[in-house]
C-alpha positions as CSV (number, residue, x, y, z in Angstrom):
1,X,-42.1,-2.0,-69.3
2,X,-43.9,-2.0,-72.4
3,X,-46.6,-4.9,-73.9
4,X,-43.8,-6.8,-75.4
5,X,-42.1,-7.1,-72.5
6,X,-44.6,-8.0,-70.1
7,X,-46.2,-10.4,-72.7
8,X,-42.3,-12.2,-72.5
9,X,-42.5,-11.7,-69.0
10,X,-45.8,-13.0,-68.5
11,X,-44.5,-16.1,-70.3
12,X,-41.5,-16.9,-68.4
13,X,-43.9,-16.7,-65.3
14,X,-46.7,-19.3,-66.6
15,X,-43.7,-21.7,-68.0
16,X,-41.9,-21.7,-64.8
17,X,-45.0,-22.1,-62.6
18,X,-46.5,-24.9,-65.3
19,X,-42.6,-26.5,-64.3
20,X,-43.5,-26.2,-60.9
21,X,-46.2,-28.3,-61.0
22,X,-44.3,-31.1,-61.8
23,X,-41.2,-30.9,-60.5
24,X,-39.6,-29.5,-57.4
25,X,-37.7,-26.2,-58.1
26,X,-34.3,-27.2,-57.4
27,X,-34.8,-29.8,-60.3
28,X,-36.0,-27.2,-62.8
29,X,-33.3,-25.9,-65.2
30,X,-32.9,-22.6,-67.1
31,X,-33.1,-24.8,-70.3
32,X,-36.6,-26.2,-69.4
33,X,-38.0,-22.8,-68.6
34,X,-36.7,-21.2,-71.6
35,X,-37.9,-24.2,-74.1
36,X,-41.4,-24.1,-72.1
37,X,-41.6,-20.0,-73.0
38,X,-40.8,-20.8,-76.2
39,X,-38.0,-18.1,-76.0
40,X,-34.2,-17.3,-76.6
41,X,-32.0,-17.6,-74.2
42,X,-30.8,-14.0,-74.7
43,X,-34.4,-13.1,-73.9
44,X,-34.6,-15.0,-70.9
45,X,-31.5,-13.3,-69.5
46,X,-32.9,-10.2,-70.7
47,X,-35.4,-10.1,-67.8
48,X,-33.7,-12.0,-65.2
49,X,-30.1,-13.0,-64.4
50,X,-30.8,-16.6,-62.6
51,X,-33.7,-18.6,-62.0
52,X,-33.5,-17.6,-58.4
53,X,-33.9,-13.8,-59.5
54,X,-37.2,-15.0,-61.6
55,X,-38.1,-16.9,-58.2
56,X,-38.2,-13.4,-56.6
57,X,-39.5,-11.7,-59.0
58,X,-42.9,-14.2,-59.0
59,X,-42.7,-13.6,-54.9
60,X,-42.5,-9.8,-55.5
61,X,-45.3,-9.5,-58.3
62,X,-47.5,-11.5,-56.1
63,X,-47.2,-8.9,-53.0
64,X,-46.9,-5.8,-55.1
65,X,-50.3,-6.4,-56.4
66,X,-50.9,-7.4,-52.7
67,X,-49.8,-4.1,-51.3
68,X,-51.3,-2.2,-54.0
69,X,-54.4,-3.0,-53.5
70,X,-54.3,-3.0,-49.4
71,X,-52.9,0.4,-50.0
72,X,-55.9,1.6,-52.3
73,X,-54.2,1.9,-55.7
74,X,-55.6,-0.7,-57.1
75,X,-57.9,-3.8,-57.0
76,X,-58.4,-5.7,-60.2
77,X,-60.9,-8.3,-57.9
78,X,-62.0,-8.5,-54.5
79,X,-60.9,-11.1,-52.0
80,X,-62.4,-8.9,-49.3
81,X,-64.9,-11.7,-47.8
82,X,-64.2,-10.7,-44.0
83,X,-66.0,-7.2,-44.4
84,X,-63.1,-5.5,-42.3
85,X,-60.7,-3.4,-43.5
86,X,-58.4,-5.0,-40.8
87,X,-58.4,-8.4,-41.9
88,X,-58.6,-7.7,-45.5
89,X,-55.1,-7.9,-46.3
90,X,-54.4,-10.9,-44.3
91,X,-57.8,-12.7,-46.2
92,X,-56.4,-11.7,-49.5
93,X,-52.7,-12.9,-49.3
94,X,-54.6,-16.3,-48.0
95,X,-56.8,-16.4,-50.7
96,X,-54.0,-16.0,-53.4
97,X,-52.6,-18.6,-51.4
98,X,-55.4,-21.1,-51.3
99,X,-56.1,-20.1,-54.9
100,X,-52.5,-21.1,-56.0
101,X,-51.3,-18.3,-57.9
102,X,-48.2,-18.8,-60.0
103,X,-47.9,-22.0,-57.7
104,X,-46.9,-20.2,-54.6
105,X,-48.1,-23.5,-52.4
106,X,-45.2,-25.8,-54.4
107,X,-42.8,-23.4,-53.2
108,X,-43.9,-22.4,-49.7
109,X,-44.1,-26.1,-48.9
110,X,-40.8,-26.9,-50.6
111,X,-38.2,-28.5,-48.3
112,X,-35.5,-27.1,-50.3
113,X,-36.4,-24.0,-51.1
114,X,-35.5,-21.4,-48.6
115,X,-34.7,-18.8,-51.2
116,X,-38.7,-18.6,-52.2
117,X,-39.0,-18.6,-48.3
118,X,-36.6,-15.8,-47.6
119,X,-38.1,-13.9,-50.1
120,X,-41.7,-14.4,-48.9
121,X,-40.8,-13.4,-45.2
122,X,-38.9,-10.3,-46.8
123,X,-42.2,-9.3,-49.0
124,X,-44.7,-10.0,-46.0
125,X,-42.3,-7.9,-43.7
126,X,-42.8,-4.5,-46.3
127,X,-46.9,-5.6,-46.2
128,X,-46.5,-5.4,-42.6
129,X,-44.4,-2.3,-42.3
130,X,-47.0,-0.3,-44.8
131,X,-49.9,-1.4,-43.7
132,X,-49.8,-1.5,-39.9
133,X,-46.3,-0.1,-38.4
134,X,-46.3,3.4,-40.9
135,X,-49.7,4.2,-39.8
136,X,-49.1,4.0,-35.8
137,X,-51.1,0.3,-35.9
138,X,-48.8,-1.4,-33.6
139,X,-49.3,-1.5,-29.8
140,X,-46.1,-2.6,-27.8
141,X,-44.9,0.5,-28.3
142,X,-41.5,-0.6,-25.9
143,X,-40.4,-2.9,-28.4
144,X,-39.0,-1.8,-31.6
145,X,-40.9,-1.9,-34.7
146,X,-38.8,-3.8,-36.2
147,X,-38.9,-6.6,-33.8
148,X,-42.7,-6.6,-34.0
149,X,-42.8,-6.7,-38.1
150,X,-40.3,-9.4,-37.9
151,X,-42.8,-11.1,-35.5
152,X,-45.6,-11.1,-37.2
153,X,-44.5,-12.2,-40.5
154,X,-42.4,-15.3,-38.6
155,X,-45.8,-16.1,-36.9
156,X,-47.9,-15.4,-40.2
157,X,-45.4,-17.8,-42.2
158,X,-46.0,-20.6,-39.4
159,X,-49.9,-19.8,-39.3
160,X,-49.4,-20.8,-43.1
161,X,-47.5,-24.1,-43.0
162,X,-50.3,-25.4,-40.3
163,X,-52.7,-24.7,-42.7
164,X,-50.8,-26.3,-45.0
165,X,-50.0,-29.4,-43.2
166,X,-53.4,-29.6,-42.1
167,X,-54.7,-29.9,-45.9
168,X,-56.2,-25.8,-46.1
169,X,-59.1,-27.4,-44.1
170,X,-60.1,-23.8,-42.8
171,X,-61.5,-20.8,-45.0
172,X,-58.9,-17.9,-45.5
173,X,-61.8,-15.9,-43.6
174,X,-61.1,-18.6,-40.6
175,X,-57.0,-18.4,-40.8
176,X,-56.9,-14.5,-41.0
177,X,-59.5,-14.6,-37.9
178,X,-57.3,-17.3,-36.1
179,X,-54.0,-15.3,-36.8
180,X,-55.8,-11.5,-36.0
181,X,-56.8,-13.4,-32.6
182,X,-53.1,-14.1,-31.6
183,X,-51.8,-11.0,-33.1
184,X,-54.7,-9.0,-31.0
185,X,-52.0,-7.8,-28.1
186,X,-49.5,-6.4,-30.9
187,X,-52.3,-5.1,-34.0
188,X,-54.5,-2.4,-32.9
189,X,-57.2,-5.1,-35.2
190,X,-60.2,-3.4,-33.5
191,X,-59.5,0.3,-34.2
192,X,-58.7,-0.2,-37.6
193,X,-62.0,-2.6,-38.3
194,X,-64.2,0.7,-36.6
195,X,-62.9,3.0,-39.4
């Protein structure tokens, strides 16, 4: 993609997300996003072929930067505040969280929304899978992998929403230690954090 395109792109995202902040998602139009981009409709459909497909697209950017930099390719900043390379990833996807970026809390907590939702558990499941099931981190080895991915994202998504509904009253350090601490019989947390 070249500058021109990710400048376009890039302003698609921040009209959308500024739309989010006042209105619930189901309520915002293609019209609305395309008059608050300041952009053709042709260009809109350009780069995405529904609002829900730019609503997966924001989910995706936000966890391929994610993955990235849990992976080592990059890291534009540092949101590693735990000091362990175990907890790191679940800290940083917190902190985006808790930070707001691109208004992910609007969507996560939208009644309506399962799409964003779907999405999320999908993008968290290939975090998962990377990060801890493709380098031999989960115990339990007589269940399938794919039951224990699917396990941890469910219970990471409802670690979220209690932190959500309880007004993000603990640290991202304190919900990635509360989460590692339940997770503890299925991530081999320990080994990784010795490295």
């Amino acid at each position: 993609m070249d500058r021109r395109q990710r400048k376009t792109r890039d302003a698609i995202f921040s009209a959308f997300t500024g739309l989010l902040e006042k209105q619930a998602y189901n309520r915002i139009t293609v019209q609305e996003i395309i008059d608050a981009a300041d952009i053709g409709r042709a260009t809109f459909y350009a780069h995405f072929e529904t609002k829900d497909d730019l609503l997966r697209a924001l989910c995706e950017e936000l966890f391929e930067h994610i993955i990235d930099t849990a992976m080592g390719h990059s890291q534009t900043h540092s949101h590693y505040t735990c000091g362990t390379p175990a907890d790191s990833v679940f800290v940083h996807l917190i902190q985006h969280l808790k930070e707001n970026d691109r208004n992910i809390l609007a969507l996560l907590s939208s009644q309506n929304n399962e799409i964003f939702l779907r999405d999320f558990k999908t993008n968290l499941k290939k975090l998962i899978q990377l990060r801890f099931a493709d380098t031999g981190k989960l115990r339990l080895a007589e269940l399938p992998q794919d039951y224990l991915v699917n396990h941890i994202a469910a219970s990471f998504v409802e670690s979220v929403g209690w932190w959500l509904r309880r007004g993000m009253r603990e640290s991202p350090e304190q919900l990635a230690h509360y989460f590692e601490l339940t997770m503890q019989p299925v991530l081999r947390m320990q080994q990784e954090s010795s490295r």
